[in-house]
C-alpha positions as a printed Julia matrix, in Angstrom:
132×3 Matrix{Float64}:
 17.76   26.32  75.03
 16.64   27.81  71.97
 14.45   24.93  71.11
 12.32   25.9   74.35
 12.26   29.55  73.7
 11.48   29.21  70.32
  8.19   26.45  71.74
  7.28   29.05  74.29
  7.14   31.91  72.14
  4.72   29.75  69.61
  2.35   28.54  72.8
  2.45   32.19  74.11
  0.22   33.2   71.56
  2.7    36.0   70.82
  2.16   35.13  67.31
 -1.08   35.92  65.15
 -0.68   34.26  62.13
 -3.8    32.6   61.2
 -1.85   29.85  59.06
 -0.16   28.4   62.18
 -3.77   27.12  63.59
 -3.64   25.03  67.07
  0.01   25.02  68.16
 -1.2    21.58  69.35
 -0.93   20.57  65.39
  2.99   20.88  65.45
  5.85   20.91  67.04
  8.82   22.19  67.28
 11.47   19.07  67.08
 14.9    20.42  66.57
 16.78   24.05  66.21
 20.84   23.24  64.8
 22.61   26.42  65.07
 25.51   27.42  63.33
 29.06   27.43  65.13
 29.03   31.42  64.67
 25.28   31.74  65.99
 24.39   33.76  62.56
 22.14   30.96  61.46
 19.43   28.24  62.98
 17.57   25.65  61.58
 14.19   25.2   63.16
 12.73   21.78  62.55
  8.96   21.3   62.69
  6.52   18.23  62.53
  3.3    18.58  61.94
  1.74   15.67  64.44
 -1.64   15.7   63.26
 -1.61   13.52  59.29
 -5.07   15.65  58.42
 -3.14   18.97  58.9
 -1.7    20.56  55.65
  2.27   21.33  56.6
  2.58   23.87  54.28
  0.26   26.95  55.53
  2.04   26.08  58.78
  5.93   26.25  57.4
  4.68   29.66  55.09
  3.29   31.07  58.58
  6.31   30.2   60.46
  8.51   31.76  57.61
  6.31   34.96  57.66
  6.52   35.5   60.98
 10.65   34.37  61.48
 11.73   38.45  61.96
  8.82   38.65  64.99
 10.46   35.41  66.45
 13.79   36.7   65.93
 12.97   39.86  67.67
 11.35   38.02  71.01
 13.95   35.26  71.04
 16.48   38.04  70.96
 14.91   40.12  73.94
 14.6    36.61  76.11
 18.1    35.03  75.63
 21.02   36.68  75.76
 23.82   35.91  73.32
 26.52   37.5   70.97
 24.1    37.55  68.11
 20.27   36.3   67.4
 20.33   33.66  64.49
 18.43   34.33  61.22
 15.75   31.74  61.83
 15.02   29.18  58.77
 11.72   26.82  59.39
 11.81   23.15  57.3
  9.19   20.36  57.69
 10.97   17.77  59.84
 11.32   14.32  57.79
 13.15   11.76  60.38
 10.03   10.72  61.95
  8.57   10.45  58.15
 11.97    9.19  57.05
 11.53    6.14  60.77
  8.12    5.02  59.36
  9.75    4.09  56.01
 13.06    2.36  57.43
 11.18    0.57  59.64
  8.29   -0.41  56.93
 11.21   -1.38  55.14
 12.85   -3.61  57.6
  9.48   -4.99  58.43
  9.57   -5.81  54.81
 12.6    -7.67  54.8
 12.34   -9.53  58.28
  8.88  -11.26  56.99
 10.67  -12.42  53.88
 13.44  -13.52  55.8
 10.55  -15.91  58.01
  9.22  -17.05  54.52
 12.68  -17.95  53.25
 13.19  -19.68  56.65
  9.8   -21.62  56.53
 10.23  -22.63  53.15
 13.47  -23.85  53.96
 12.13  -25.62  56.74
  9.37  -27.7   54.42
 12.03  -28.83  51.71
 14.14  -29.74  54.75
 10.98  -31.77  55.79
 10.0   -33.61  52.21
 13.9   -34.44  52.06
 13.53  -36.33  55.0
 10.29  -37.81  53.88
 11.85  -39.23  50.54
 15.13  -40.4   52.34
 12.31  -42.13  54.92
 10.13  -43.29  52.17
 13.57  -44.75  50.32
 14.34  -46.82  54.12
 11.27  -48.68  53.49
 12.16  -50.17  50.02
């Protein structure tokens, strides 16, 4: 819930902040409130790689007492959470596991074909020994 009020505030246009460019440049990915409400962590990914993160993140920190103030007039809870903005890593953090486990799976099918030949010239010698 807060994740979409949070996105629709941003594509509003309710915020000016000339840092946070084209809200089609990032994202909001993830909001982890606290078990009292006093507290959420907004997660943001920038999606386009030419896009420097950190004008964004600075904008989005500037502006977190504006956001506060609409997200608190369009839900209705005990309390509005302080809002804290980080750059999102899992997606960053994905592309490395799974470069990694690319990695590993292609030296795992060299390992296997190498195996494979010395399987083959072991059977060549024990064929070339037959004919002796």
């Amino acid at each position: 819930m807060l994740r979409r009020e949070l996105a629709t505030i941003v594509v509003s246009g309710e915020l000016r902040d000339p840092r946070l460019g084209a809200t089609a440049s990032w994202s909001i990915t993830d909001v982890e409130v606290s078990p009292d409400l006093s507290r959420a962590c907004v997660y943001v990914d920038v999606l386009d790689s030419t896009v420097d993160p950190g004008p964004i993140l600075e904008g989005l920190r500037s502006s977190a007492g504006a956001i506060r103030g609409s997200l608190g007039r369009r839900i209705h809870l005990k309390r509005t959470p302080q809002l804290r903005f980080e750059i999102d890593d899992a997606l960053l953090n994905a592309a490395r596991i799974d470069l990694i486990l690319g990695e590993i799976r292609d030296a795992s099918e060299e390992e296997a074909a190498d195996a494979s030949l010395a399987g083959c010239s072991a059977r060549e010698n024990e064929c070339d020994g037959d004919e002796a």
